[in-house]
BAVEX-502926 format. One record per residue: x, y, z of N, C-alpha, C, O in turn; residue in three letters. Coordinates in steps of 0.02 Angstrom, whole numbers, plus 32768, in hexadecimal, padded with zeros to 4 digits. Each point is the difference from the previous one (the first is absolute). Example, Ala and Ser with C-alpha at 12.3 -4.5 7.8 and 13.67 -1.06 7.14 Angstrom:
REM BAVEX-502926
82947EE481867FD3803B8000802D803C800080347FFF8021ALA/7FBA80367FBB802A803B80037FD980378025801980378008SER/
END
This chain:
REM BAVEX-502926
D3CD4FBB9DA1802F801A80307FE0803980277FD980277FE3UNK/80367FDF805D7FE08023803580318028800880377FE97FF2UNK/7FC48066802B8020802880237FF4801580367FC37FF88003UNK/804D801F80307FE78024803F8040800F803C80387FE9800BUNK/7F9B8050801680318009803480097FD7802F7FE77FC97FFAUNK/804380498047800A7FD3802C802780328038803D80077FF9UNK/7FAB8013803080378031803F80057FDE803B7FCB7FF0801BUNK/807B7FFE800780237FFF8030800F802F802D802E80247FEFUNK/7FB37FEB8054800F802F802980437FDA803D80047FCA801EUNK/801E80677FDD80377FF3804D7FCF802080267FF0803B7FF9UNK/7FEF7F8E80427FFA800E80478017800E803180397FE98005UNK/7FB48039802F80228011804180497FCF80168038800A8017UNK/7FA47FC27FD580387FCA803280387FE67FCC802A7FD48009UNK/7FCB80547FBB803C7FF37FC67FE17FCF7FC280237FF47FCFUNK/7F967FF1803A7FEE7FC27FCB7FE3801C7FD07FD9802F8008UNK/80367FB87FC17FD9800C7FCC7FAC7FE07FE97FF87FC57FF3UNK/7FD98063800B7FB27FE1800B7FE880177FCD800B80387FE8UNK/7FD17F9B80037FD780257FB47FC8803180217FE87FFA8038UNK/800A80327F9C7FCB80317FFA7FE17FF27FC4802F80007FD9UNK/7F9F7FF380077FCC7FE87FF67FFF804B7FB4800C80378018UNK/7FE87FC87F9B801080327FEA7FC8802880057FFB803D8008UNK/7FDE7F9B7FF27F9B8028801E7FF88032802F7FDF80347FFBUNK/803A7FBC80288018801380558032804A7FE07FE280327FECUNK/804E7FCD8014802780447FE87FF580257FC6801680367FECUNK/7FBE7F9F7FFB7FD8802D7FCD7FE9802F8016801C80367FFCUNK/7FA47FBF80257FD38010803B800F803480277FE380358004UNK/805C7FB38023801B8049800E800F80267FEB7FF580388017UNK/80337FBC7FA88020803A7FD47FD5801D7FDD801380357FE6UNK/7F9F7FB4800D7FD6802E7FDA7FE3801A80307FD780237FE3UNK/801F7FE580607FDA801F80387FC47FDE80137FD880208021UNK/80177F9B7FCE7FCA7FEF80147FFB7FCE80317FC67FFE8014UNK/805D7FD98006801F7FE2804880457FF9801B80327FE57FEAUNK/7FBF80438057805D7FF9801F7FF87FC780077FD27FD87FF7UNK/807D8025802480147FD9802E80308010802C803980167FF5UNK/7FA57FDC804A7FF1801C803A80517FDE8020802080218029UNK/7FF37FAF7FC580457FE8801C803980277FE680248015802DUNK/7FEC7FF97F9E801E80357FEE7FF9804C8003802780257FE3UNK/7F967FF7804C800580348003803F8033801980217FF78033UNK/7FE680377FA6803C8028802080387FF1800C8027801A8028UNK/7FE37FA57FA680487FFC7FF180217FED7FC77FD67FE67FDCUNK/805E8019800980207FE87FC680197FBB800580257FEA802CUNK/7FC57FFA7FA7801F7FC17FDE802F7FD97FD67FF6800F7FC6UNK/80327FCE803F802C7FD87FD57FD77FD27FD47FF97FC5800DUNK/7FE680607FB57FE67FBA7FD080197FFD7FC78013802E7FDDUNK/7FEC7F7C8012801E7FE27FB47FC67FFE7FE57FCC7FEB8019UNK/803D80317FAA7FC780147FDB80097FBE7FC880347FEB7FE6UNK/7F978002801480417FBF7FC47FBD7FE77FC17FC97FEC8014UNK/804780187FA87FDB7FDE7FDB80197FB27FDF80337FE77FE7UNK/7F8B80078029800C7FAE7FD97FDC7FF57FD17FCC80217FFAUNK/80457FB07FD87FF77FD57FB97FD97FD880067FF17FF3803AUNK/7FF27FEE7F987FFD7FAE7FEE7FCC7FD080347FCE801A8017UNK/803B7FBF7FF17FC17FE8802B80047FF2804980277FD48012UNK/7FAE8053802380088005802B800E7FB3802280307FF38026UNK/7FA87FE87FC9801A7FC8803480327FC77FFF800D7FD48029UNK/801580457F8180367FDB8000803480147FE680357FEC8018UNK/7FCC804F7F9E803E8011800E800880517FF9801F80157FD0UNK/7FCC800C80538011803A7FFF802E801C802A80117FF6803AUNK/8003803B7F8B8048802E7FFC7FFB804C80177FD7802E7FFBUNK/80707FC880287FF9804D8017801C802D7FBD803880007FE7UNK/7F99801F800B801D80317FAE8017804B803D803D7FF87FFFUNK/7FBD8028801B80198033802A7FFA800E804A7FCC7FFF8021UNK/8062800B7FEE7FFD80138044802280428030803B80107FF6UNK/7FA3800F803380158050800480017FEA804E7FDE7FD28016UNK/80488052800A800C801180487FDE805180087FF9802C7FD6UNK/7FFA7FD180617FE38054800A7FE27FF8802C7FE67FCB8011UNK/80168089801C7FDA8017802B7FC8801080077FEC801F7FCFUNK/7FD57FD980707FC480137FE57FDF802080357FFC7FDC8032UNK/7FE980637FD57FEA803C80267FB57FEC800B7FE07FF87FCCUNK/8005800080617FBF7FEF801C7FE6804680328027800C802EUNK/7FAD80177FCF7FEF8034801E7FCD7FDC80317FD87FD47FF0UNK/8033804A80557FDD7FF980427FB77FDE7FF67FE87FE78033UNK/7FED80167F8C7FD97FCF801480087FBB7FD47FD77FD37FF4UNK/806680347FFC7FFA7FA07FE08009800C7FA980047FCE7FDCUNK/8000808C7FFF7FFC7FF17FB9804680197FF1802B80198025UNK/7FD47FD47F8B805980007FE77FE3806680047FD780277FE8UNK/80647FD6804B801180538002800A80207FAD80257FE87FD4UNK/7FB9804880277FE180217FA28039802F801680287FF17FD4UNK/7FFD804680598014800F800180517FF67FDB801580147FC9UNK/80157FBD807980197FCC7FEA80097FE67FA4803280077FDDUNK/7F8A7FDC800F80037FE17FD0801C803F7FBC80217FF27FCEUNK/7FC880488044800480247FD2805080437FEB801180217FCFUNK/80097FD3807D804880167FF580347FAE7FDF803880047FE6UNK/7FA87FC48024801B7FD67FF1800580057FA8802B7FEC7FD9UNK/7F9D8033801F7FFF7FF77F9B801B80447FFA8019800C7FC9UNK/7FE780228063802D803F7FE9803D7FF9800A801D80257FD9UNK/800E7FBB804A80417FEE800D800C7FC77FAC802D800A7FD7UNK/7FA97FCA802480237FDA7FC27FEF801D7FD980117FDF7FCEUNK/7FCA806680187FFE80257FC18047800F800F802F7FE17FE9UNK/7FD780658050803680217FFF803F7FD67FED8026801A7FD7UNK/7FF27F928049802B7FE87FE880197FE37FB980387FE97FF3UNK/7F8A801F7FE0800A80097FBE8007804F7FDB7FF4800B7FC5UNK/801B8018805F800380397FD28043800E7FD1800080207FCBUNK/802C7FC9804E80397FDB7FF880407FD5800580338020800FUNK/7FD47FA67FE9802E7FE1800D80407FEF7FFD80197FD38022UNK/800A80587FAC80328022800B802E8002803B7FFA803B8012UNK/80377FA5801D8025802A8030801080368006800E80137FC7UNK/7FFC801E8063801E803B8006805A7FFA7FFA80247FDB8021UNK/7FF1805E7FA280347FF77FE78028800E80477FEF8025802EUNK/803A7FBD7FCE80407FFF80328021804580147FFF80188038UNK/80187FFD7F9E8018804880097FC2801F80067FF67FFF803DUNK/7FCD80247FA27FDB802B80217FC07FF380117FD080207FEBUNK/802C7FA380497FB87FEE800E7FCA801D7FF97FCB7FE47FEFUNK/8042807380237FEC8035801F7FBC800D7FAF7FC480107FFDUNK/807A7FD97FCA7FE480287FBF7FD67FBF7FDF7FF080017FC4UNK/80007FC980667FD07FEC7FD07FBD7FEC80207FFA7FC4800EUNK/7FCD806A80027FD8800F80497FC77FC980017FEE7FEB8037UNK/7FF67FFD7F8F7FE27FCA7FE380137FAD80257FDB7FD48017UNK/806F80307FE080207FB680058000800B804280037FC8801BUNK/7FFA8072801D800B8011802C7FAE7FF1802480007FDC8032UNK/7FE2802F7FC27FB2800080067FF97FB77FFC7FFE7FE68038UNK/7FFD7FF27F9A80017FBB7FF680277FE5801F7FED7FC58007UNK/80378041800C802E7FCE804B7FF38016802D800A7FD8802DUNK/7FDC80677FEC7FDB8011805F7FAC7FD47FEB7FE47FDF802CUNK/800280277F937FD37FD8800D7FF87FAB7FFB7FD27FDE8015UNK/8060800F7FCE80177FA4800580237FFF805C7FFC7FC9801CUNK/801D8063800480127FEF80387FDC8000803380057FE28036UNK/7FC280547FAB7FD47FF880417FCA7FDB7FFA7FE97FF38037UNK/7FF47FF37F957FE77FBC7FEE80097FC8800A7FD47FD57FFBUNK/8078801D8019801C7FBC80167FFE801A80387FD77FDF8021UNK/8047805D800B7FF0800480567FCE7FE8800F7FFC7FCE8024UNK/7FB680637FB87FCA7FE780257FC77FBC7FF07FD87FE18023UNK/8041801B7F917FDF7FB17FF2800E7FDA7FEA7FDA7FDF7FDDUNK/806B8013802F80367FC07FE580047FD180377FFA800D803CUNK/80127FB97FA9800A7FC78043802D7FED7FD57FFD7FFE7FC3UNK/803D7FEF807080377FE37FD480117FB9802E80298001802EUNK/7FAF7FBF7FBE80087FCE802480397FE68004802C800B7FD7UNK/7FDD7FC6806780387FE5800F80047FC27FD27FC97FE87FF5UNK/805A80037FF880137FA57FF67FB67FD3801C7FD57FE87FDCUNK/802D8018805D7FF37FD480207FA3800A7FF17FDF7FCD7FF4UNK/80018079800D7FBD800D7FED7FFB7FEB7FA67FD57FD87FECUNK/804C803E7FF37FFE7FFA7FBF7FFA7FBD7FEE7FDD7FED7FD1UNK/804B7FE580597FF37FA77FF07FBE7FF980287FE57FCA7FF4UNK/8004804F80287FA07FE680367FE280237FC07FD07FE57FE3UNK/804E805F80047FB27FED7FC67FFF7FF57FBA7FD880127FD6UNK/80627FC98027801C7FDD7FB07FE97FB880057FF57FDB7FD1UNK/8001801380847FE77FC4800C7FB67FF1801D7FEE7FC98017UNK/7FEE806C7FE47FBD7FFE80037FE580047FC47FD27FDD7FEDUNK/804B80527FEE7FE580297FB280177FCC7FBF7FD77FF27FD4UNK/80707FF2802C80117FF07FCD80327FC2801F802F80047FD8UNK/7FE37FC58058802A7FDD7FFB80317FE87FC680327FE18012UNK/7FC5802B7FA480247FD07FDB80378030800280397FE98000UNK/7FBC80698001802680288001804D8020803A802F80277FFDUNK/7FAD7FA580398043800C801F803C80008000802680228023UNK/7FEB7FA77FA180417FCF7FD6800A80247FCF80367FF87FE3UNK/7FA080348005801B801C7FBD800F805A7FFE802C801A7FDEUNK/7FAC80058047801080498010803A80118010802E7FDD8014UNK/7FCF80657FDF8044801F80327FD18013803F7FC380018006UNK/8072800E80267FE2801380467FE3804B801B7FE480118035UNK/802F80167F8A7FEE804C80027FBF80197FD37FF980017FC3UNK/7FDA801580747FB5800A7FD77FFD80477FCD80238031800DUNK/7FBF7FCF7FCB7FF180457FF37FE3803580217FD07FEE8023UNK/803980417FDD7FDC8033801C7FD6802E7FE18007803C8008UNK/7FD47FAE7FDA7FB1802E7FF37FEE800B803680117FDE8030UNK/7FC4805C7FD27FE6800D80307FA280267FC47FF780277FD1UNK/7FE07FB180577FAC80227FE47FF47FF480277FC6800A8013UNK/
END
């Protein structure tokens, strides 16, 4: 049994196009942009599969998220690194803030400005209609059997 990645970018014109995982590797370790994404953010499905590529592999996870490309083509380090400080901070505790004195529990308070602004800046929350284009590129058997609401990890 085989594992590996597999990323889906939303393009300009709304389609979903593979990116290649070599390729965003590449960028994300600093050693080749890419120059089409320079200087802007992206909608990518990050997605791992199972089992054998050319006949039956499975989607074992799949993440929606945003992705920061700095002006010459690489995954913005900047970016990448308030992204892992925002999901520390949103584990510091999970807890809600008590009803009556929000005020007094500053922790649970801290951990929800940082889960909110993690989903502002690198959550994609697909529609219906995107979520079936890449349940049906990635995994067809799964269209019939899912619910229609993805998880939201965000790495």
């Amino acid at each position: 049994m085989q594992v590996w990645r597999r990323y889906l970018v939303k393009d300009v014109s709304g389609r979903l196009v593979d990116l290649p995982a070599r390729l965003l590797d590449r960028a994300d370790d600093g050693t080749a942009p890419l120059p089409a994404y320079a200087g802007r953010c992206v909608e990518v499905v990050a997605a791992v599969l199972v089992g054998d590529p050319k006949s039956s592999a499975r989607l074992a996870e799949m993440e929606f998220t945003k992705l920061y490309f700095d002006k010459s083509g690489f995954v913005d380090a900047a970016k990448r690194e308030r992204m892992i400080r925002l999901m520390l901070e949103s584990c510091v505790d999970r807890r809600p803030p008590s009803a009556a004195c929000p005020d007094r529990d500053p922790l649970a308070h801290r951990a929800g400005t940082a889960r909110d602004l993690l989903t502002r800046e690198f959550g994609w929350d697909p529609k219906p209609a995107e979520l079936n284009a890449v349940l049906s590129r990635l995994d067809p058997a799964r269209l019939d059997r899912e619910p229609k609401v993805p998880g939201h990890a965000l790495h």
